[in-house]
C-alpha positions as CSV (number, residue, x, y, z in Angstrom):
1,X,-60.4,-35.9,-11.6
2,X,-57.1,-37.9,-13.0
3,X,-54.0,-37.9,-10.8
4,X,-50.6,-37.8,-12.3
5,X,-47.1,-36.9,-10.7
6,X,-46.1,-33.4,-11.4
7,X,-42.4,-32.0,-11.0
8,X,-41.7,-28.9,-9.6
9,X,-38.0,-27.1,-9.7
10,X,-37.8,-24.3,-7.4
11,X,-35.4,-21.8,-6.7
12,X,-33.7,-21.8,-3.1
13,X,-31.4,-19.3,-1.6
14,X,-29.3,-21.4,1.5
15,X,-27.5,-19.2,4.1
16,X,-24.0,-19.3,4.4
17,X,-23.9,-22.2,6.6
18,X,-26.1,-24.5,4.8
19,X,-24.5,-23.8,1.7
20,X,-20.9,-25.3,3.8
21,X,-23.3,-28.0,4.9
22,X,-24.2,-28.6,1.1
23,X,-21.2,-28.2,-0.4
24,X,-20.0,-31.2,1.9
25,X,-22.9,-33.3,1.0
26,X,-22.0,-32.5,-2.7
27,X,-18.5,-34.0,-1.9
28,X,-19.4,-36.7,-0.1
29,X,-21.8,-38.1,-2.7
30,X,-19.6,-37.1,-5.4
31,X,-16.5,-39.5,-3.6
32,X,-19.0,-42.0,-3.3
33,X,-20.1,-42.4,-7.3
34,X,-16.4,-41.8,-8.0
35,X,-15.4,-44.4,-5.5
36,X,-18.0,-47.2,-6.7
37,X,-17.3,-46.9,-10.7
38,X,-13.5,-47.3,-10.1
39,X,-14.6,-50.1,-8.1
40,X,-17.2,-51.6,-10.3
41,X,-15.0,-51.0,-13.5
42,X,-11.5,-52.7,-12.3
43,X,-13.4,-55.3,-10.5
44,X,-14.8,-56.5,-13.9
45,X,-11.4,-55.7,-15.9
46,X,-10.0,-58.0,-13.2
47,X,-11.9,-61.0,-12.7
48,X,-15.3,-60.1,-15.1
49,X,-17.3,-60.0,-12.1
50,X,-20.4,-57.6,-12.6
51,X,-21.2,-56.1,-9.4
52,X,-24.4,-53.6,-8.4
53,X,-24.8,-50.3,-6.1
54,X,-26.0,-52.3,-3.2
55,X,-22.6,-54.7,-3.2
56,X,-21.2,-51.1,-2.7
57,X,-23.1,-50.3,0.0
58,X,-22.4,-53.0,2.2
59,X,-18.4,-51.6,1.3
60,X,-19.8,-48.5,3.0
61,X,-20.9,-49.4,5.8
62,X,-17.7,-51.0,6.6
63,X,-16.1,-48.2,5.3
64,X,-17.7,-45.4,7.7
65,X,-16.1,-47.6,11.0
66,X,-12.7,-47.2,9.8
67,X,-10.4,-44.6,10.7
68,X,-10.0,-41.5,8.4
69,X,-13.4,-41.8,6.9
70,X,-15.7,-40.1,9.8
71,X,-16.7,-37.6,7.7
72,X,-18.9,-40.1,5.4
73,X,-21.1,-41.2,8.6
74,X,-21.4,-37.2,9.0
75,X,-23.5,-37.0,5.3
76,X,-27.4,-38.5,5.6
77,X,-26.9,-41.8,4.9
78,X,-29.6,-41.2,2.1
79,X,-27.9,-39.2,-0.2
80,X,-25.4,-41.9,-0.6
81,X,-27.6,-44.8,-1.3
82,X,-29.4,-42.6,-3.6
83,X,-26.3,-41.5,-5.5
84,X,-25.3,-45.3,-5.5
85,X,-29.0,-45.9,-6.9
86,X,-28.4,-43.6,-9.9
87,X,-25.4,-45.2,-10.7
88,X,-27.0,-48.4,-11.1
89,X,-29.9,-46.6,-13.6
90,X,-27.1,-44.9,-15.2
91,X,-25.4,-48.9,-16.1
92,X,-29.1,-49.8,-17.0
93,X,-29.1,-46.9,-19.4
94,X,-26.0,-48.3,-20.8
95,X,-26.9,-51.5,-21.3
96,X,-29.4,-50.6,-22.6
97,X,-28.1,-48.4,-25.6
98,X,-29.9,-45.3,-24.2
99,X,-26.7,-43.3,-22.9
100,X,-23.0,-43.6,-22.5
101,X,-20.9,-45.1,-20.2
102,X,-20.9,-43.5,-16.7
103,X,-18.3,-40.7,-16.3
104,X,-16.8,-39.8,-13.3
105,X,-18.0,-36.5,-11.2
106,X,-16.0,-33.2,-11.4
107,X,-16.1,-30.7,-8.2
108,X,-16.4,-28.2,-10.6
109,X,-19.5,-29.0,-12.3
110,X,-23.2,-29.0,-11.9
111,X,-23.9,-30.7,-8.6
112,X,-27.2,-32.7,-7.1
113,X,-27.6,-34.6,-4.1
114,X,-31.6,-36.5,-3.3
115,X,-32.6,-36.1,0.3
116,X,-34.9,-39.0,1.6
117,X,-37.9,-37.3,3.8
118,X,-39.7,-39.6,6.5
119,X,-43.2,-40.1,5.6
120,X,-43.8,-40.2,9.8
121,X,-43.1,-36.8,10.2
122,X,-43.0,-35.0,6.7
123,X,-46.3,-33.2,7.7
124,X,-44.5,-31.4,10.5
125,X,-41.9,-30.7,8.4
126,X,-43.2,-29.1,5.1
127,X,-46.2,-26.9,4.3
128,X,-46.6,-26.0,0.6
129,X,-45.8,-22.2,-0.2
130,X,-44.3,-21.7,3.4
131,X,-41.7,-24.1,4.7
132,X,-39.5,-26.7,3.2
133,X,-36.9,-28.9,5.5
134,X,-34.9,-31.0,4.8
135,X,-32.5,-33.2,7.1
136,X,-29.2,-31.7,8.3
137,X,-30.2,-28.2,6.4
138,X,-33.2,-27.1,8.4
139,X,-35.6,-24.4,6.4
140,X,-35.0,-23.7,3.5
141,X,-35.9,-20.0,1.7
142,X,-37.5,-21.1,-1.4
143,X,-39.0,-18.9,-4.0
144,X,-42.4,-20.2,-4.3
145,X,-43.4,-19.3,-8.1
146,X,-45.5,-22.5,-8.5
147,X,-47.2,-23.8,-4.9
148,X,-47.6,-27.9,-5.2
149,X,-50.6,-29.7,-3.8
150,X,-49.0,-33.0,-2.9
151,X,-46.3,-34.1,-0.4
152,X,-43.1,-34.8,-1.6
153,X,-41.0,-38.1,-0.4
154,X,-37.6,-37.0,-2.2
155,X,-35.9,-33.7,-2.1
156,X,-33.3,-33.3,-4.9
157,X,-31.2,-30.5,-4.2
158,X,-29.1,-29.5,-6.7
159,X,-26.4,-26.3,-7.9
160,X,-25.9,-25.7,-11.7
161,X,-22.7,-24.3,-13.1
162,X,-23.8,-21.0,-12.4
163,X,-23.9,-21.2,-8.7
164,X,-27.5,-21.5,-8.0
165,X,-29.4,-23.6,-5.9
166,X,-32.9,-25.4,-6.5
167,X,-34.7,-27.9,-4.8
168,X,-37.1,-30.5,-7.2
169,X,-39.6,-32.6,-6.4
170,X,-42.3,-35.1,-7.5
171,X,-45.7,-34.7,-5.8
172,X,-49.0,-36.5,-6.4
173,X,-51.5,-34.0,-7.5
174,X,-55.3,-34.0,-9.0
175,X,-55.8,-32.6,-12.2
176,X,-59.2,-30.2,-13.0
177,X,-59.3,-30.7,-17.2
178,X,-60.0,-27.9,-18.6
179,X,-63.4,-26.5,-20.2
180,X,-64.0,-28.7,-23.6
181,X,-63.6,-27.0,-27.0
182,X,-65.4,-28.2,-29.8
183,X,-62.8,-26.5,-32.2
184,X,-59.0,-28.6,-33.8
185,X,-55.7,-26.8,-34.5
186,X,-52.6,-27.9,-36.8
187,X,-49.5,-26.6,-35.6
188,X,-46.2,-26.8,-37.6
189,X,-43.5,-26.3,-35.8
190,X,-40.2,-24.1,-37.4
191,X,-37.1,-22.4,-37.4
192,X,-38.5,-18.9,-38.6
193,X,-41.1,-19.1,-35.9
194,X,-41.8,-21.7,-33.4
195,X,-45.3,-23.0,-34.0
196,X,-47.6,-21.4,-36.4
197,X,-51.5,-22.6,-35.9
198,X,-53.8,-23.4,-39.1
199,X,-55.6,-20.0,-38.1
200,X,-52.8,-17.9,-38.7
201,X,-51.6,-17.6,-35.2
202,X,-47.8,-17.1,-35.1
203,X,-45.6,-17.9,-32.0
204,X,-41.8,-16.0,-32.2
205,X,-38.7,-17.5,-32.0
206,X,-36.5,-15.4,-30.2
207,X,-33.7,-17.3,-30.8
208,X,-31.4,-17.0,-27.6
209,X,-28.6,-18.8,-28.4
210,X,-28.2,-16.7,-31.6
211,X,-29.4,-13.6,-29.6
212,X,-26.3,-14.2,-27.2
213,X,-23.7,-15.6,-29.6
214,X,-21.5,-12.4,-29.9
215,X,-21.0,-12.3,-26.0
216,X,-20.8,-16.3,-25.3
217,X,-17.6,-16.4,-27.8
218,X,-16.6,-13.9,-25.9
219,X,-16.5,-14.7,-23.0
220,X,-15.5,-18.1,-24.1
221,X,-12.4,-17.0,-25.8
222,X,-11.0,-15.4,-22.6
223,X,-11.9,-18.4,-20.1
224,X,-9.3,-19.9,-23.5
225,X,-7.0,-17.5,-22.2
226,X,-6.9,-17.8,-18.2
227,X,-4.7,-20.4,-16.6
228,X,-7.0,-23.3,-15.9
229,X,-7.9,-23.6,-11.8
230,X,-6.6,-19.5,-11.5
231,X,-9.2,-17.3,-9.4
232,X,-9.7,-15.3,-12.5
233,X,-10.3,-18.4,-14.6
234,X,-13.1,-18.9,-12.0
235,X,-14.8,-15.7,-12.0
236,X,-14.6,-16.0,-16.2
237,X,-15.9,-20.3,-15.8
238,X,-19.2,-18.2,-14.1
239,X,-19.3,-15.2,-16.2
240,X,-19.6,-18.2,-19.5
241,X,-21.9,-20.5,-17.3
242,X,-24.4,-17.6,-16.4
243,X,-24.5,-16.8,-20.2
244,X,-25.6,-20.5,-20.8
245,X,-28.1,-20.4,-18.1
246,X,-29.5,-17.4,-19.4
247,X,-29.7,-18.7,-23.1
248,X,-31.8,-21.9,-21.9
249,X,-33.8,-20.0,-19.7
250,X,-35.2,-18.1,-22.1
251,X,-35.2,-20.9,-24.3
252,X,-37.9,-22.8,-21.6
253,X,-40.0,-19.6,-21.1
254,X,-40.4,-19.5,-25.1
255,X,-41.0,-22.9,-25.5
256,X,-43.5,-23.6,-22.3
257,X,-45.6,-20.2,-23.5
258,X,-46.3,-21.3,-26.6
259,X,-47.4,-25.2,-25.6
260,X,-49.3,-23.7,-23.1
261,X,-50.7,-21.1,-25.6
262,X,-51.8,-24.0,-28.2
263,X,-52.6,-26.4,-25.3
264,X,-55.3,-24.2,-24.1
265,X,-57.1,-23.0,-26.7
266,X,-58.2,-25.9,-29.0
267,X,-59.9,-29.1,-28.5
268,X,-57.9,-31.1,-31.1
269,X,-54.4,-30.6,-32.0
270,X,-52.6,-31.8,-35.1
271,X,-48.8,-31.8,-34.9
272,X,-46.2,-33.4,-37.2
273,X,-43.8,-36.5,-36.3
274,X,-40.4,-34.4,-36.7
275,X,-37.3,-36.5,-36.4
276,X,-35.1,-33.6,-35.1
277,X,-32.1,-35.7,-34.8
278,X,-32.5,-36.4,-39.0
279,X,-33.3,-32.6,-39.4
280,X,-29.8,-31.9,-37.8
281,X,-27.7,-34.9,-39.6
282,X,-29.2,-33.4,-43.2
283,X,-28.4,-29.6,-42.6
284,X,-24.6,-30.8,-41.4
285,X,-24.8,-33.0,-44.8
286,X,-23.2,-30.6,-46.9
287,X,-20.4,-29.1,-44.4
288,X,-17.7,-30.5,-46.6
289,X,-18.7,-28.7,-49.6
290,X,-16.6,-25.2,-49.7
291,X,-18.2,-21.9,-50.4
292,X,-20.8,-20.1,-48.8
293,X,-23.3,-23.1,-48.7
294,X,-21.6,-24.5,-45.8
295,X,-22.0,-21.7,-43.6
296,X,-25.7,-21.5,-44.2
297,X,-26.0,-25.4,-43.1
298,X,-24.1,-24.8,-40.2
299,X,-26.2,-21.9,-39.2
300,X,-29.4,-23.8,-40.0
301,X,-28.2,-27.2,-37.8
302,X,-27.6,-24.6,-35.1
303,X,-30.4,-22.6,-35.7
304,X,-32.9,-26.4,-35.6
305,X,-30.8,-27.1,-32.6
306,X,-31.6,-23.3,-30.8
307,X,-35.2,-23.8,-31.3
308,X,-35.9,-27.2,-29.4
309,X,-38.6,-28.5,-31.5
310,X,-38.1,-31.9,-30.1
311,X,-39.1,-29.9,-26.4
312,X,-42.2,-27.8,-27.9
313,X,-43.3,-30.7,-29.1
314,X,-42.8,-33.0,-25.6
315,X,-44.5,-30.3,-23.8
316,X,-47.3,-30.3,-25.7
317,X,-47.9,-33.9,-25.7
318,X,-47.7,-34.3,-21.6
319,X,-49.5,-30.3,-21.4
320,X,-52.4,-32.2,-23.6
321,X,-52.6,-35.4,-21.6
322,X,-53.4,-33.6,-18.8
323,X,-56.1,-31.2,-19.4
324,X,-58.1,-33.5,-21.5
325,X,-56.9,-32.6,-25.1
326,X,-56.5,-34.7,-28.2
327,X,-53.5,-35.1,-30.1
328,X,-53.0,-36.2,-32.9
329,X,-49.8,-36.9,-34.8
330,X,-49.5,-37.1,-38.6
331,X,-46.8,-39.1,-40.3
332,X,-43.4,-36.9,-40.8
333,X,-43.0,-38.1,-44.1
334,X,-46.2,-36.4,-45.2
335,X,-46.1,-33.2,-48.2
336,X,-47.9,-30.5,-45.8
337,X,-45.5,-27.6,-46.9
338,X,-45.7,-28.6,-50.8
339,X,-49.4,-29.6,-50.3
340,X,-52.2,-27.4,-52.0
341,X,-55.0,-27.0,-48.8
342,X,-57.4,-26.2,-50.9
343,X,-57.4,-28.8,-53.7
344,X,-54.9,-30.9,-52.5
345,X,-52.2,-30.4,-55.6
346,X,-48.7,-31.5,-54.5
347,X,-45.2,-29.9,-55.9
348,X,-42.7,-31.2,-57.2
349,X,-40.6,-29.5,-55.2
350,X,-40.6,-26.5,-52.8
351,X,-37.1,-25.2,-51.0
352,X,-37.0,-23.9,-47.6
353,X,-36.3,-20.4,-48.6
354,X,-40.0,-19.8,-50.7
355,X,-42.1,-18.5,-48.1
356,X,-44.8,-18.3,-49.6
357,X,-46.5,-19.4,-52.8
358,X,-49.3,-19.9,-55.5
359,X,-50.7,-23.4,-56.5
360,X,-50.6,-24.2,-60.6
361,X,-54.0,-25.7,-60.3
362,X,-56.8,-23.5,-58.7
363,X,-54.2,-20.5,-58.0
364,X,-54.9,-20.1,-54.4
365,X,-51.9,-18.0,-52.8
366,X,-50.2,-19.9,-49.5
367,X,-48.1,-19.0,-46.7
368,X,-46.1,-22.2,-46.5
369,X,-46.5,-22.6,-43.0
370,X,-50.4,-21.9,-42.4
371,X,-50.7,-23.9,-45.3
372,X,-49.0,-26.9,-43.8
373,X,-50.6,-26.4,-40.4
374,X,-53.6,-26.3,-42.4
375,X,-52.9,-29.4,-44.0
376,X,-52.1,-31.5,-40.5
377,X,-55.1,-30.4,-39.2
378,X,-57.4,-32.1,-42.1
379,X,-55.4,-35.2,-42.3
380,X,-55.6,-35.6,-38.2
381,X,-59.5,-34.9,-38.8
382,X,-59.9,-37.4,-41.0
383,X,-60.0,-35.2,-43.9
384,X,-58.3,-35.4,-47.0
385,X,-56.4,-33.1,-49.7
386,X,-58.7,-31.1,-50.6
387,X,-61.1,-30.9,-47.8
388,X,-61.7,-27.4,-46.7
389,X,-61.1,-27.2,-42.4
390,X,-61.7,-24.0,-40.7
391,X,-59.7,-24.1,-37.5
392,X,-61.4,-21.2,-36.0
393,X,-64.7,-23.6,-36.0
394,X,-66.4,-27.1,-35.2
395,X,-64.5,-30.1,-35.8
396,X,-65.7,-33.4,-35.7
397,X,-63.4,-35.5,-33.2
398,X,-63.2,-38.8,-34.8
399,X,-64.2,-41.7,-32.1
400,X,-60.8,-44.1,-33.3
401,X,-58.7,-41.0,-31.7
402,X,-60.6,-40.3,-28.3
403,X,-60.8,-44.2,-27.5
């Protein structure tokens, strides 16, 4: 049986005291990245010296003897070499043109803090789907929806806006493949609906952003109106934040039901290279045009954005990996919507708002999306246009995609 490294997220519910213990770890790690870019950054404005986390930590050290600063020798010293470890993958990441440039921490904001455990005595002190400690906070209550088979070495525990709490981890686990099927699927993944399968299966979109809109500008509009830092502009920064959380929480349950859904039932599975980030840029294309098309892009970029193909997608690439699927990805550039499944006659043109239609040449009625699920699965299978594939049966694998 492969092992890989599987996350789990859980949700935790401190007492009142650990949450004060927490809440002082949050501070103390957050003083510490705030502390160390000021550092970093007017160091290098001042003489252009380039200087790393660990430079930092040796500051630290000589820092926690000094008088005033007791209270950073009272936070694990883990948590702050971690945090200062972040910070220099967060510079790597800029460097390296994959993110921004570091910001500084707000005490507002989402919070996270990684506890070291020691590998010595981690046995003693965790037992999956039972206990969980961690240093300085003692047992935690965890909901255990998921129960892990590995140990973990690092305990990230972290708040969102929202005020809850959840512990993550990384264990190492063995996975059991599941049962071969000699069957292939081609999924094409939309706005209407999420995925639709080459055998006609249809997954929802419930759209939760736009299912929520009415009651997030709402409660938007008022946090406009509080005076910023006010209790009530507190109790209204929650009220928003818990309507956020809510809307990506059923975003993840939609999207991980639906990769699990196609995951599991077909041996092959053909999916299309979308470049979501291009999908976006040419529905906000036309937003300087007046008139009613510009609120219809708008609502599409949002509505692209609402779906998270780019997730569905992710998921079912790492889902697949693991339980001994092929995928197979087809070129995004490829006519499957305007492409004639059964004798392979491409149109001209076909606009997103035909749903359905009838090929010139052999007259054969399509739903546009079958149709172009239909289509990814015979060009993953080696087929061409033209080439009739029943998803519901036996498909050939061919040996260039299971090397």
């Amino acid at each position: 049986m492969p092992t890989i490294q599987r996350s789990y997220k859980l949700r935790i519910y401190p007492t009142a005291v650990q949450a004060q213990r927490l809440a002082c770890d949050f501070g103390c790690a957050r003083w510490v990245w705030n502390t160390c870019l000021a550092w970093r950054s007017n160091l290098y404005r001042a003489e252009g010296e380039s200087v790393t986390g660990v430079d930092f930590s040796r500051e630290l050290t000589f820092l926690k003897r000094l008088p005033g600063y007791e209270w950073l020798a009272d936070a694990p010293a883990t948590i702050l070499t971690q945090k200062l470890r972040d910070q220099d993958q967060a510079f790597a990441n800029f460097f390296a043109g994959r993110a921004k440039f570091p910001r500084l921490k707000k005490k507002g904001h989402a919070q996270s803090i990684r506890y070291q455990l020691d590998q010595r005595i981690v046995a003693g002190l965790y037992r999956p789907g039972e206990l969980l400690k961690v240093p300085k906070l003692g047992a935690l209550k965890v909901r255990w929806s998921r129960v892990p088979a590995g140990i973990p070495k690092l305990v990230t525990i972290s708040r969102d806006a929202a005020g809850r709490y959840f512990a993550a981890f990384m264990v190492e686990e063995e996975v059991q493949p599941l049962p071969e099927k000699p069957n292939g699927v081609g999924v094409d993944l939309g706005v209407k609906d999420l995925a639709i399968t080459s055998d006609g299966a249809r997954f929802g979109n419930a759209r939760p952003l736009q299912r929520l809109l009415r009651r997030l500008k709402h409660a938007q509009r008022v946090l406009s109106r509080r005076r910023k830092g006010s209790g009530n502009w507190h109790r209204q920064r929650q009220r928003s934040a818990r309507l956020h959380v809510r809307i990506a929480d059923l975003r993840r349950e939609l999207t991980h039901q639906a990769s699990h859904a196609i995951v599991t039932g077909a041996g092959l599975i053909a999916i299309e290279d979308l470049h979501v980030k291009g999908m976006c840029a040419s529905a906000k294309g036309t937003l300087e045009q007046p008139g009613r098309r510009v609120r219809q892009k708008a609502g599409l970029n949002r509505a692209i954005l609402d779906a998270a193909l780019g997730e569905v997608r992710r998921q079912i690439a790492y889902k697949a990996e693991w339980n001994g699927r092929v995928l197979v990805v087809v070129d995004r550039w490829a006519p499957s919507s305007k492409t004639c499944s059964h004798c392979g006659h491409v149109l001209g043109a076909l606009p997103l708002s035909v749903r359905a239609w009838s090929c010139p040449n052999c007259g054969t009625a399509h739903d546009r999306d079958v149709n172009a699920a239909r289509n990814l699965l015979a060009w993953a299978t080696g087929g061409g246009a033209g080439t009739r594939n029943d998803a519901c049966g036996a498909v050939t694998i061919p040996e260039a995609l299971t090397a």
